[in-house]
C-alpha beads as a LAMMPS data file, in Angstrom:
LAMMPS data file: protein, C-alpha beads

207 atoms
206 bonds

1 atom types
1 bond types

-500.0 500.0 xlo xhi
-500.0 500.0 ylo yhi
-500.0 500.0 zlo zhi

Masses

1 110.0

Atoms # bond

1 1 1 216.121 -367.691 -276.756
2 1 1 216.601 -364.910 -279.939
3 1 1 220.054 -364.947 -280.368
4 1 1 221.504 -360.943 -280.405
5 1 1 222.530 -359.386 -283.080
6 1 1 225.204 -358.398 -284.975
7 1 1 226.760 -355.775 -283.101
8 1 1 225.453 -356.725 -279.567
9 1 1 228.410 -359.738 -280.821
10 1 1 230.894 -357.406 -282.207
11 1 1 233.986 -357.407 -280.493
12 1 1 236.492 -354.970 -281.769
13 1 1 239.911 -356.366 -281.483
14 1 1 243.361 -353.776 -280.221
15 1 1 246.340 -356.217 -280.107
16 1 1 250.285 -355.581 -281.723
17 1 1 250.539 -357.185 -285.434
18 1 1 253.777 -358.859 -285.457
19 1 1 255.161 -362.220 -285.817
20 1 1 255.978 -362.640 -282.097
21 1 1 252.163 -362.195 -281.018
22 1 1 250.793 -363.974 -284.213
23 1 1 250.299 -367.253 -282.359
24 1 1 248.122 -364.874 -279.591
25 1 1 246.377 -363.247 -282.062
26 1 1 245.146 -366.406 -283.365
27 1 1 244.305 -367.758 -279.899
28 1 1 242.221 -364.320 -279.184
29 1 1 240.234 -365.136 -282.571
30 1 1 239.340 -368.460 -282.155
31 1 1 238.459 -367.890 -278.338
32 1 1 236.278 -364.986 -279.315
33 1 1 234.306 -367.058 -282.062
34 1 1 234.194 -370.234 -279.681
35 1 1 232.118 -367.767 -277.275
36 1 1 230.085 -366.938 -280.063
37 1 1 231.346 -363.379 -280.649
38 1 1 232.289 -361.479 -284.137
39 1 1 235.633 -360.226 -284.532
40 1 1 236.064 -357.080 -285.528
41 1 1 239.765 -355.191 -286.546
42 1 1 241.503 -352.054 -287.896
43 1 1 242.991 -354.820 -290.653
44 1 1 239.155 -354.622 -292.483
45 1 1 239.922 -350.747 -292.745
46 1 1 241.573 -349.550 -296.203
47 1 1 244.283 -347.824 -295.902
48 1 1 243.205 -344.593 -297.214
49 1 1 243.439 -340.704 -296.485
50 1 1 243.928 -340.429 -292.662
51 1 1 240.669 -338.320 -291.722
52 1 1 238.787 -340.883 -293.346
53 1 1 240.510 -344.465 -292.059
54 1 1 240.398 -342.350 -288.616
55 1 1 236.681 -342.050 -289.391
56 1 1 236.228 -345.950 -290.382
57 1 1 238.364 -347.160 -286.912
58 1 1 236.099 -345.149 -284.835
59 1 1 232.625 -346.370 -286.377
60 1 1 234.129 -349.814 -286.606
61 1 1 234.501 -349.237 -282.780
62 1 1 231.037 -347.994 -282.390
63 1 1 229.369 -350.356 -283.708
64 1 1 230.912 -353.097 -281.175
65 1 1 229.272 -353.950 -278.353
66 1 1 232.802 -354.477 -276.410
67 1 1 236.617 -354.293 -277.310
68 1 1 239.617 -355.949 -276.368
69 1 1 242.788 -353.948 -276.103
70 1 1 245.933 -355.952 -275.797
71 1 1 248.632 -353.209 -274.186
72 1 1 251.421 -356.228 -273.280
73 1 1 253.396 -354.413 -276.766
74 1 1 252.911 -350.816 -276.258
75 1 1 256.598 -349.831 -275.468
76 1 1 259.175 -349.798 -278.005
77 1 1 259.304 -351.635 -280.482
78 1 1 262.628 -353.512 -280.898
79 1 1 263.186 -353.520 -284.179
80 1 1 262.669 -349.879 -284.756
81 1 1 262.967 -348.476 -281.779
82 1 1 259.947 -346.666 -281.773
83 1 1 257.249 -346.781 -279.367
84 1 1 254.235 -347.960 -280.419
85 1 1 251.162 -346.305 -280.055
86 1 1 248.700 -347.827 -281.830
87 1 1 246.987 -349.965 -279.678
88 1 1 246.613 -346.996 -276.438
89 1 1 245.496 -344.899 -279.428
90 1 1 242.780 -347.090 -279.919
91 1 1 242.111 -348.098 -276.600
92 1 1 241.864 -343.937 -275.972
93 1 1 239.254 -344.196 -278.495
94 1 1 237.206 -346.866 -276.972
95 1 1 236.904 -345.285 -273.746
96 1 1 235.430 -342.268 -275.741
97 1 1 232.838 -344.537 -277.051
98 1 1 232.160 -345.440 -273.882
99 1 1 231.575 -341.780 -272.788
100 1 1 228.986 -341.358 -275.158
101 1 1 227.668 -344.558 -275.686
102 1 1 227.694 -346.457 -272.384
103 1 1 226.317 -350.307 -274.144
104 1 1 230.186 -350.384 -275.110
105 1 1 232.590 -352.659 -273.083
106 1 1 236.479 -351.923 -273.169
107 1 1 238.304 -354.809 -271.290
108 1 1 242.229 -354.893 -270.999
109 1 1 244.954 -357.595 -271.171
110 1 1 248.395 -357.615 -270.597
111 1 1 250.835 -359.681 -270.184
112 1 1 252.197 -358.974 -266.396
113 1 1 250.284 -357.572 -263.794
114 1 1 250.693 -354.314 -262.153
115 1 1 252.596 -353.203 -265.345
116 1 1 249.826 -351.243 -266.238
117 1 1 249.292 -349.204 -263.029
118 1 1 253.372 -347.475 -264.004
119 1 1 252.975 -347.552 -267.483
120 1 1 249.483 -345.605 -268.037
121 1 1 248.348 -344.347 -264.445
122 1 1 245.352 -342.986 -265.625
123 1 1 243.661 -346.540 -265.798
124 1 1 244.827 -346.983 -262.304
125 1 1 241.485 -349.165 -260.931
126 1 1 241.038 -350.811 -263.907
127 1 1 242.426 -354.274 -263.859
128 1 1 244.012 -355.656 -266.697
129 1 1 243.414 -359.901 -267.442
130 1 1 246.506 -361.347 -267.428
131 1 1 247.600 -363.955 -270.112
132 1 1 251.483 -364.384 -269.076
133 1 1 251.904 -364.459 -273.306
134 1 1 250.536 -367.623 -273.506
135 1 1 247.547 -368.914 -275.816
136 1 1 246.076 -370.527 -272.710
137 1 1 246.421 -367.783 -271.207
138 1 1 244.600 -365.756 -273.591
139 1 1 241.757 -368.089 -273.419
140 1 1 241.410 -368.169 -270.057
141 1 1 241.934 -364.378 -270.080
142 1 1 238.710 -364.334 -272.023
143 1 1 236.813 -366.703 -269.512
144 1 1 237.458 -363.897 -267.084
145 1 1 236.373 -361.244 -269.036
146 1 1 233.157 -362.626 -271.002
147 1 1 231.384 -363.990 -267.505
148 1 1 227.968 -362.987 -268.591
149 1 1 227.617 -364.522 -272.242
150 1 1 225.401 -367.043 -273.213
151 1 1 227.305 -369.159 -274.541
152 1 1 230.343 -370.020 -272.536
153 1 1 232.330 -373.195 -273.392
154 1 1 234.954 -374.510 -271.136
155 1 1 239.061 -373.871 -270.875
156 1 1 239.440 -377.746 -272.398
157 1 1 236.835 -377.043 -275.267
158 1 1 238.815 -373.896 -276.108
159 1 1 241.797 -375.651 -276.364
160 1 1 240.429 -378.281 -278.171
161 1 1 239.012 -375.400 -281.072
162 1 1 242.307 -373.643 -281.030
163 1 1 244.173 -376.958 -281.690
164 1 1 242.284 -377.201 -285.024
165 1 1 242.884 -373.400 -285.955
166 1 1 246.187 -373.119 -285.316
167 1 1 247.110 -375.868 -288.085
168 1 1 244.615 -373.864 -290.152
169 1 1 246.213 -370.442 -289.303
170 1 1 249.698 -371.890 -290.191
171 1 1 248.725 -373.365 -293.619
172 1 1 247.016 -369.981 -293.902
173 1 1 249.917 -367.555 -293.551
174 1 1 252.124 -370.372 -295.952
175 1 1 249.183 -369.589 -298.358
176 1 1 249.423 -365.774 -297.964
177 1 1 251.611 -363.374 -300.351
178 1 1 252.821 -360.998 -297.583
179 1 1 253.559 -364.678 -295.027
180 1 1 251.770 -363.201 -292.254
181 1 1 248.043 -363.081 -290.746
182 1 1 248.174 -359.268 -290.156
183 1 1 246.456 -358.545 -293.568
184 1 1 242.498 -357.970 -294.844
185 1 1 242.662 -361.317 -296.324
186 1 1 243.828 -363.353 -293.961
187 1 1 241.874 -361.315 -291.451
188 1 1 238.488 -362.920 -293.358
189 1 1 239.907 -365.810 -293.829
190 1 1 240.888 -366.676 -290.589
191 1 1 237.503 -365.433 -289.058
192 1 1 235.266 -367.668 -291.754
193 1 1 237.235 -370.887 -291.412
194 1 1 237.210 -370.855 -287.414
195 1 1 233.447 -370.457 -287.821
196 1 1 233.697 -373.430 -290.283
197 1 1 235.803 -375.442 -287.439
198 1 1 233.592 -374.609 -285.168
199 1 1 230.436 -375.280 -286.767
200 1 1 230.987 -378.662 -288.337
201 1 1 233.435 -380.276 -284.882
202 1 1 232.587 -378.872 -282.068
203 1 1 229.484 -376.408 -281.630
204 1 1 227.384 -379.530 -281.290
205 1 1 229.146 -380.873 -277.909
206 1 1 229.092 -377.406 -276.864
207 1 1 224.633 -376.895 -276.563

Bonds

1 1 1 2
2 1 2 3
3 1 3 4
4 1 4 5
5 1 5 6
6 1 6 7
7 1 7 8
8 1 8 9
9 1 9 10
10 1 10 11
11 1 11 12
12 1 12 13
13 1 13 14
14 1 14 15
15 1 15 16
16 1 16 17
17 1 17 18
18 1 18 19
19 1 19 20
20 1 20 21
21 1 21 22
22 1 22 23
23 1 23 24
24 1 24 25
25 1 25 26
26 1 26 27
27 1 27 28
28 1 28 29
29 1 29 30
30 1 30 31
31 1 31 32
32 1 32 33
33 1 33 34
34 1 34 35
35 1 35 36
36 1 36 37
37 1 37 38
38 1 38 39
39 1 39 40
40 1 40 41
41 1 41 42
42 1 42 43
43 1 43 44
44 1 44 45
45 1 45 46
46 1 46 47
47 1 47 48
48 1 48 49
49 1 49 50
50 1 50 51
51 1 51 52
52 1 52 53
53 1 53 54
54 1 54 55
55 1 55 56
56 1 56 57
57 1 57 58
58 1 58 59
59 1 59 60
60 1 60 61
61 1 61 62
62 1 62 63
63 1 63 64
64 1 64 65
65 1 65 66
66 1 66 67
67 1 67 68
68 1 68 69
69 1 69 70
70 1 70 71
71 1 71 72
72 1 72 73
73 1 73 74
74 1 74 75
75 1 75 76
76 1 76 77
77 1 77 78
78 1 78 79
79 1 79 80
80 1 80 81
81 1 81 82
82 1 82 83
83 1 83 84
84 1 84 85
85 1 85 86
86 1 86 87
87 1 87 88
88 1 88 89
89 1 89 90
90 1 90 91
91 1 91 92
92 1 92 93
93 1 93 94
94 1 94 95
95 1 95 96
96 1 96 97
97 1 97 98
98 1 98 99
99 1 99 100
100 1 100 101
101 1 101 102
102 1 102 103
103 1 103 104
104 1 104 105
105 1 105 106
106 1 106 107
107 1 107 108
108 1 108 109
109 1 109 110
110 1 110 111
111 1 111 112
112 1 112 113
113 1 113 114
114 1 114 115
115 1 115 116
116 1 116 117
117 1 117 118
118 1 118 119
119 1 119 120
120 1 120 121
121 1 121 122
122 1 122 123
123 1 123 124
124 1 124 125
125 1 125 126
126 1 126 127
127 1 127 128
128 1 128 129
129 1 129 130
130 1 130 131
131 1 131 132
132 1 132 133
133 1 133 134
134 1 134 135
135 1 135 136
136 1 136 137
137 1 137 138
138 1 138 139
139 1 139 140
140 1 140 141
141 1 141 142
142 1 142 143
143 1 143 144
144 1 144 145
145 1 145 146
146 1 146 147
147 1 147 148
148 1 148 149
149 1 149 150
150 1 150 151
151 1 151 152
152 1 152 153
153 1 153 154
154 1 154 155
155 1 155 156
156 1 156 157
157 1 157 158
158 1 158 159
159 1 159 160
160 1 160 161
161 1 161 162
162 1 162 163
163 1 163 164
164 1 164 165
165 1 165 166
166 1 166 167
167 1 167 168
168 1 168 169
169 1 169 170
170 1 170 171
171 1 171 172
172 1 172 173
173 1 173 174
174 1 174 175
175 1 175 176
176 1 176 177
177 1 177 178
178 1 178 179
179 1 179 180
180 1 180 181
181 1 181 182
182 1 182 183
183 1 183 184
184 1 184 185
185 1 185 186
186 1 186 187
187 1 187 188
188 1 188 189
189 1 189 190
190 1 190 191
191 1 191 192
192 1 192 193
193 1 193 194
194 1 194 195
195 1 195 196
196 1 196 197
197 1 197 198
198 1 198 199
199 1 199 200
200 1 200 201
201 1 201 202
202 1 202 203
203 1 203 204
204 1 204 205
205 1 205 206
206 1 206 207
């Protein structure tokens, strides 16, 4: 079978960068790439003038064949109070592609169901996957929501990948100047050595 191309395995990623989700944002990554898909995020985006990064986000987004949007972080943030709108932003942005461009896929996750029905109404019939905050829960979050793809390993083989990539992602952020995964680098990094984890231990079982 030809195996699809770069964007029809594009996934644009939408999820909160800080510490407290790190260990979900490295479960959605390595879930993603087990299925066979290539992550795609606002962290491979300079931060430039605002018209143009605005520009960049919504190409990146168009050139995905789906996107994940992660809204279980969306309220305030507790540090600084502030709400944080990034990730509806984006997520508002999607469902424009979609508009125009109806190959794209938006699919949501959150943390606790109905949530989302009080907290952004105007999704109301769209149901969010539910992960409980839980890397197993992301995983199996993605199970629900990638049905159709070719490739489609099992909940134990995803586990079994993420095992490997977590001790990777934590030697990885030790590694990194600004201690976190929520950078370009790290970004790249993180993407090329799953693909290395999953190429050389556990692809093979998988066919």
């Amino acid at each position: 079978m030809q195996r699809a191309g770069p964007r029809e395995r594009s996934v644009f990623i939408n999820v909160p960068f800080d510490a407290e989700y790190e260990p979900l944002y490295v479960a959605l990554i390595a879930g993603l790439i087990g299925f066979g898909f290539i992550p795609r995020c606002v962290l491979e985006i300079p931060s430039t003038g605002q018209a143009v990064r605005l520009d960049r986000i919504l190409r990146c987004i168009r050139g995905c064949r789906f996107s994940v949007h992660d809204l279980s972080r969306a309220g305030a943030d507790p540090h600084s109070r502030c709400a944080r709108f990034n990730m509806p932003f984006e997520l508002g942005l999607a469902v424009a592609v979609r508009l125009v461009d109806p190959d794209h896929e938006w699919v949501l996750f959150e943390t606790r169901p109905f949530r989302l029905q009080r907290s952004l109404s105007d999704l109301n019939g769209f149901d969010p996957h539910i992960h409980g905050g839980t890397q197993a829960g992301v995983l199996q979050a993605l199970r629900n929501a990638f049905q159709r793809t070719q490739r489609r390993p099992n909940l134990e083989d995803l586990r079994s990948l993420l095992r490997e990539v977590a001790g990777m992602a934590a030697d990885l952020r030790t590694q990194s100047r600004s201690k976190t995964l929520f950078d370009a680098t790290s970004f790249r990094e993180l993407v090329r050595a799953t693909n290395l984890i999953l190429e050389e231990h556990h692809r093979p079982r998988w066919r």
